[in-house]
C-alpha positions in Angstrom: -158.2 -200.4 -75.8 -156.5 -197.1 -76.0 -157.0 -194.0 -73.8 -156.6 -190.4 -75.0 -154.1 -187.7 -73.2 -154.5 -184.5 -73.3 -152.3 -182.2 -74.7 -150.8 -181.0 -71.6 -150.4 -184.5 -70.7 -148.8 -185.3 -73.7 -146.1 -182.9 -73.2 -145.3 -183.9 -69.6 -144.9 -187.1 -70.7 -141.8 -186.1 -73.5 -140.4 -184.0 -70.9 -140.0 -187.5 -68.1 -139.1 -189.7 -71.4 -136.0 -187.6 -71.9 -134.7 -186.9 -68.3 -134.6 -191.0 -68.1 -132.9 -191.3 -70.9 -130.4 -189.0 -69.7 -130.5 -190.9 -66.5 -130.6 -194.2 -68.0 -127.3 -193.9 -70.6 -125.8 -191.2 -68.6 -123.8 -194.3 -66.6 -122.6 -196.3 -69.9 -121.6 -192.8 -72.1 -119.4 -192.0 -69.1 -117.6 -195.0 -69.0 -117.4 -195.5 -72.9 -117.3 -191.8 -74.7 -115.0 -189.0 -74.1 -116.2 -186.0 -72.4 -116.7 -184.0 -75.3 -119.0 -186.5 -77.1 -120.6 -187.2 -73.9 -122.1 -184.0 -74.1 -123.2 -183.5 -77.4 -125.1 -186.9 -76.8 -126.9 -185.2 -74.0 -127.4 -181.3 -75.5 -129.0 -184.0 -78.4 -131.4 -186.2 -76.1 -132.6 -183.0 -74.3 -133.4 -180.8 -77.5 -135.3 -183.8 -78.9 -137.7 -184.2 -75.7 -138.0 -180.3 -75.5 -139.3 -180.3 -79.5 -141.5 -183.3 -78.3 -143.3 -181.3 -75.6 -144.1 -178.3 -77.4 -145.1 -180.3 -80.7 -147.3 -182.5 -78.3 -148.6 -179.3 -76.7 -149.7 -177.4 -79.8 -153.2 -177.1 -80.4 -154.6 -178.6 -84.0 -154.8 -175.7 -86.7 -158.4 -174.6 -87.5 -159.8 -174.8 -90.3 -161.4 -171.5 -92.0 -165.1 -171.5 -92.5 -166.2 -172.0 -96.2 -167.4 -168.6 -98.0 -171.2 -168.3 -97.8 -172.7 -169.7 -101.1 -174.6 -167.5 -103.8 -177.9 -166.5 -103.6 -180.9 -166.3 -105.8 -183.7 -164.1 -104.9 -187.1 -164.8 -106.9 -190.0 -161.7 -106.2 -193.6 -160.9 -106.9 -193.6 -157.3 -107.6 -196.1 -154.6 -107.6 -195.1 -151.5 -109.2 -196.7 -147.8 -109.5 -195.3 -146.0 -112.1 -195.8 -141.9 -112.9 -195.1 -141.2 -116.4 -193.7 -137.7 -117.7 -195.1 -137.9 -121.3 -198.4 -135.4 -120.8 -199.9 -137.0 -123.8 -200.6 -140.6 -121.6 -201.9 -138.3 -119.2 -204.8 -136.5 -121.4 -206.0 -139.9 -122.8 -205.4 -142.5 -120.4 -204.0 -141.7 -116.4 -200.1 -140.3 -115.7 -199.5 -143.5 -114.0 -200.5 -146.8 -113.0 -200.1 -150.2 -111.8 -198.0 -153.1 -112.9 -197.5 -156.8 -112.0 -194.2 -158.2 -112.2 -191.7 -160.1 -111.5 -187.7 -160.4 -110.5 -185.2 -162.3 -110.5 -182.1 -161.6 -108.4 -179.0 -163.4 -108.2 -174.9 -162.8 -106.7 -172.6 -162.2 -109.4 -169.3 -161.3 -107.7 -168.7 -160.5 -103.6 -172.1 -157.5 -103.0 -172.8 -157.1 -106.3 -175.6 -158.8 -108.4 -177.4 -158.5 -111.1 -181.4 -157.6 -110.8 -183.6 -159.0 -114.3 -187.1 -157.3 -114.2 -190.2 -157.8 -116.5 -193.3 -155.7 -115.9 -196.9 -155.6 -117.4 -199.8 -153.1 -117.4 -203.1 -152.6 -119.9 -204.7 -149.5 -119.8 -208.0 -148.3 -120.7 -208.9 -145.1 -122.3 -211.7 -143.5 -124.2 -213.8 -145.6 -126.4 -211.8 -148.8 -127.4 -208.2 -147.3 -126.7 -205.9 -149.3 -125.0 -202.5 -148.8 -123.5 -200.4 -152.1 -122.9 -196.9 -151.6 -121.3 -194.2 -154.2 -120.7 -190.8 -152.5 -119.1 -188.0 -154.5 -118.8 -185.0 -154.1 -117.2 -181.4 -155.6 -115.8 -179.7 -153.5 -113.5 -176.3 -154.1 -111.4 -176.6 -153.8 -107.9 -174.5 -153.3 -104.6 -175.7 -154.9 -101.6 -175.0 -153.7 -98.3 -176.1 -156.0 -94.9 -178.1 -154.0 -92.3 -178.6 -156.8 -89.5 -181.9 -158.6 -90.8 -182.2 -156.4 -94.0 -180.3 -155.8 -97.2 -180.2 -152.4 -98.8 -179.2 -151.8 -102.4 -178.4 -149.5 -105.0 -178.9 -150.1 -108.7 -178.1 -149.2 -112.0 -178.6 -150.4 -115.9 -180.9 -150.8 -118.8 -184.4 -150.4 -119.1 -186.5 -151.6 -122.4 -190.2 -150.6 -122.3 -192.1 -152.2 -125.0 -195.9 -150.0 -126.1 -198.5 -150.8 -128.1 -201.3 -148.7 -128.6 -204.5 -149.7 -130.1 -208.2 -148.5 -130.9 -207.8 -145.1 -131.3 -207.3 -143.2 -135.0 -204.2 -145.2 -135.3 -202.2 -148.2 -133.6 -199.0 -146.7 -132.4 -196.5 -149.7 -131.2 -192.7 -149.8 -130.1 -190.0 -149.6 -127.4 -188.0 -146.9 -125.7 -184.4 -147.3 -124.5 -183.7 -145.8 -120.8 -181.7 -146.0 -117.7 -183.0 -146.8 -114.7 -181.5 -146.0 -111.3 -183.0 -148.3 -108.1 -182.6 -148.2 -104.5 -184.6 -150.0 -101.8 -184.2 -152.6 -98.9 -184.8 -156.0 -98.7 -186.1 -157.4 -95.2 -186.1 -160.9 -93.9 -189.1 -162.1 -92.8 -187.8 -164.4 -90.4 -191.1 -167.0 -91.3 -188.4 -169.4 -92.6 -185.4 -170.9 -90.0 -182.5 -172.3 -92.1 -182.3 -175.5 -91.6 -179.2 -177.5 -90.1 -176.9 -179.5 -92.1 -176.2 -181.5 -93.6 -179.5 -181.2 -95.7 -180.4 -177.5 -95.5 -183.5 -176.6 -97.1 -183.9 -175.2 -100.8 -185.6 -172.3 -99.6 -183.3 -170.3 -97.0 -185.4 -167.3 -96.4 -188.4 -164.9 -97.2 -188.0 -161.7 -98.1 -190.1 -158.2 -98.2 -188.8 -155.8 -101.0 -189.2 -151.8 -100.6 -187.9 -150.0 -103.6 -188.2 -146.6 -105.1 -187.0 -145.8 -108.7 -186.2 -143.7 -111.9 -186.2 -144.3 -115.3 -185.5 -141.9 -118.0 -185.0 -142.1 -121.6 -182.0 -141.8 -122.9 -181.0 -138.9 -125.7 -181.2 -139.7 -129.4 -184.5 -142.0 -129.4 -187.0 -141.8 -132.0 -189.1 -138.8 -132.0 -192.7 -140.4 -132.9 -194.4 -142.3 -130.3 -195.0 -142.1 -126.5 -192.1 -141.4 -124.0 -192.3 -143.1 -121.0 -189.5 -142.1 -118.9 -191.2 -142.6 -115.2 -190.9 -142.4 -111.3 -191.3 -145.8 -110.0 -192.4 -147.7 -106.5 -192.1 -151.5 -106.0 -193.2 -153.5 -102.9 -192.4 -157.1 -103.4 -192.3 -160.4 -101.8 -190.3 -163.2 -102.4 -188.0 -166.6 -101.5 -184.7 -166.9 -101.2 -182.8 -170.3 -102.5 
């Protein structure tokens, strides 16, 4: 049964092995070898007990943590939006509330890549009605600040219309950029799990965002325009 030395034990060890093999052959190489060779034999036996010590003595390397896996961010969103078209003003409200939905995922080192879908039905006079669906996918930078993230956003935004019930049905889509910044906070309700099984879900989150999209230069004339202020509280997991 064997016993384990330490490292310093280990090299002590190397040092005693070669002083009595010096002591030990020192008699015969006097008798047998010339001087000159005696020596070399004995600058040889030392070197090779002094490389024994320090190898024995030299701590293991370390290995260098694996790089944190990629995250995916799923969110329940509730959005107020204020619309600059005056028109949506005068026959329905100049904002209003959305449901939606995001889904946020790691793309290369802090950036990602934010996919949004939205919805809202409005009421107006009579039997008009408003639906809006804005979609967007914006690139983001993500900065840590201790238990929150903030980001900064960028990219396109397509908000599909339709119109119906008043003199005339009125349906399409508008092309705009959308710029987003906000913080997400952990809620610390989850603990991550040990491994080796960690749990699917690593986290929950609160999302604070505030945003602007406006319509970009060229787009069709007819129809509504619905470049808007934006703000988002959301809630979401973490896998």
């Amino acid at each position: 049964m064997g016993c384990a030395t330490a490292p310093g034990t280990a090299g002590g060890l190397g040092v005693l092995v070669a002083l009595l093999g010096l002591v030990a052959h020192g008699i015969a190489l006097r008798a047998a070898l010339p001087r000159r060779l005696r020596q070399r034999v004995v600058a040889a036996l030392l070197a090779l007990g002094i490389s024994g010590s320090a190898a024995a003595g030299t701590p293991p390397p370390t290995e260098a943590p694996p790089p944190p896996k990629a995250e995916i961010h799923l969110l329940a969103r509730g959005m107020i939006e204020r619309w600059n078209d005056p028109s949506i003003a005068t026959a329905y409200k100049a904002g209003t509330w959305l449901a939606g939905a995001g889904l946020v995922f790691d793309l290369l080192g802090p950036l990602g890549v934010d996919v949004e879908a939205g919805y809202s039905r409005l009421q107006g006079q009579g039997d008009a009605q408003l639906e809006v669906a804005p979609l967007s996918m914006l690139v983001e930078l993500t900065a840590p600040l201790g238990r929150a993230d903030a980001f900064l956003g960028a990219g396109p935004a397509w908000t599909v219309f339709t119109e119906t019930g008043g003199p005339k049905a009125i349906d399409g889509a508008r092309l705009s950029a959308e710029i987003r910044g906000g913080v997400r906070i952990d809620t610390g309700l989850i603990q991550p799990a040990a491994p080796p099984a960690p749990a699917p879900v690593r986290r929950m989150e609160v999302e604070l965002a505030f945003a602007r999209r406006a319509e970009l230069p060229g787009g069709p004339p007819k129809g509504l325009h619905l470049g808007a202020w934006r703000a988002t509280v959301g809630l979401g997991v973490v896998f």
